[in-house]
C-alpha positions, 0 to 999 in steps of 0.5 A: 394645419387646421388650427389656422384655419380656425385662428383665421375664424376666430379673428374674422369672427372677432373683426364682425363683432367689433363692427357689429358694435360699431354699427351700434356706436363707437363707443360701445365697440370701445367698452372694455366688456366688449373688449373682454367678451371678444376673448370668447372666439379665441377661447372656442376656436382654441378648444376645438382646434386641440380637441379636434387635433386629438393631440395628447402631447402637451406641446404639441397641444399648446402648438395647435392653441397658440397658432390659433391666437397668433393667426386670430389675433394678427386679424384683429390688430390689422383690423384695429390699426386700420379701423383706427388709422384710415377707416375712423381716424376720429376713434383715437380721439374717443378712446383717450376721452373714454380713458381719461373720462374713466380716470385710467389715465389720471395725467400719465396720459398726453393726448399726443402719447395715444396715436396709431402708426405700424410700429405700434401696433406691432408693438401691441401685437407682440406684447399680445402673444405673451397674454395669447401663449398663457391663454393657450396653456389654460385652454390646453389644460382643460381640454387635457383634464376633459379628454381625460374624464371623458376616456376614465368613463 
């Protein structure tokens, strides 16, 4: 299937933009722009996969873009339990001043609550696909209404 081959790209994609901006400093790599405007890989290698399937069943369409966000998102919360757990353990402790800093956390948040283990990210990994599916549904919507201006043409 080619749509994980583009989720591998998208996550290794995304896994180089988090470390560009670590290079710049780690708190810039925490920003929840950063964060956000990660969301452009998926995006892209969601529409191409679709569009390149040429698949004009919806659910086979929606196969194709989920795939791409379960594939590319695996990637990413390997990388972000890793670079968390072993490779900048002291990120953690950022992350919790940069939430409470912010006041997102305003006390329901104990510096003990915010640790990395497996189950964890798993957890986060899991509860990612809920937001990933709803993503892959936009997406194969617009890339349904552009195949069908471009064939109404």
């Amino acid at each position: 299937m080619k749509s994980v081959l583009y989720g591998t790209y998208a996550g290794l994609a995304t896994i180089a933009y988090f470390f560009i901006f670590y290079s710049v400093s780690p708190e810039t790599m925490l920003h929840w722009g950063v964060n956000l405007s990660s969301f452009i890989f998926y995006i892209a290698a969601m529409y191409l996969a679709v569009w390149k399937s040429g698949q004009a069943d919806f659910r086979l369409a929606l196969r194709e873009a989920f795939t791409v966000f379960i594939v590319a998102n695996a990637l990413y919360s390997l990388f972000y339990y890793f670079m968390f757990k072993y490779f900048d353990p002291k990120l953690v402790d950022l992350q919790y001043e940069m939430m409470r800093s912010s006041g997102w956390t305003e006390g329901k948040i104990k510096r003990e609550d915010v640790t990395i283990t497996p189950g964890g990210a798993f957890f986060n990994y899991s509860f990612s696909l809920i937001g990933g599916f709803i993503l892959s549904v936009i997406v194969v919507w617009v890339v349904n209404r552009r195949r069908q201006m471009y064939h109404n043409q």
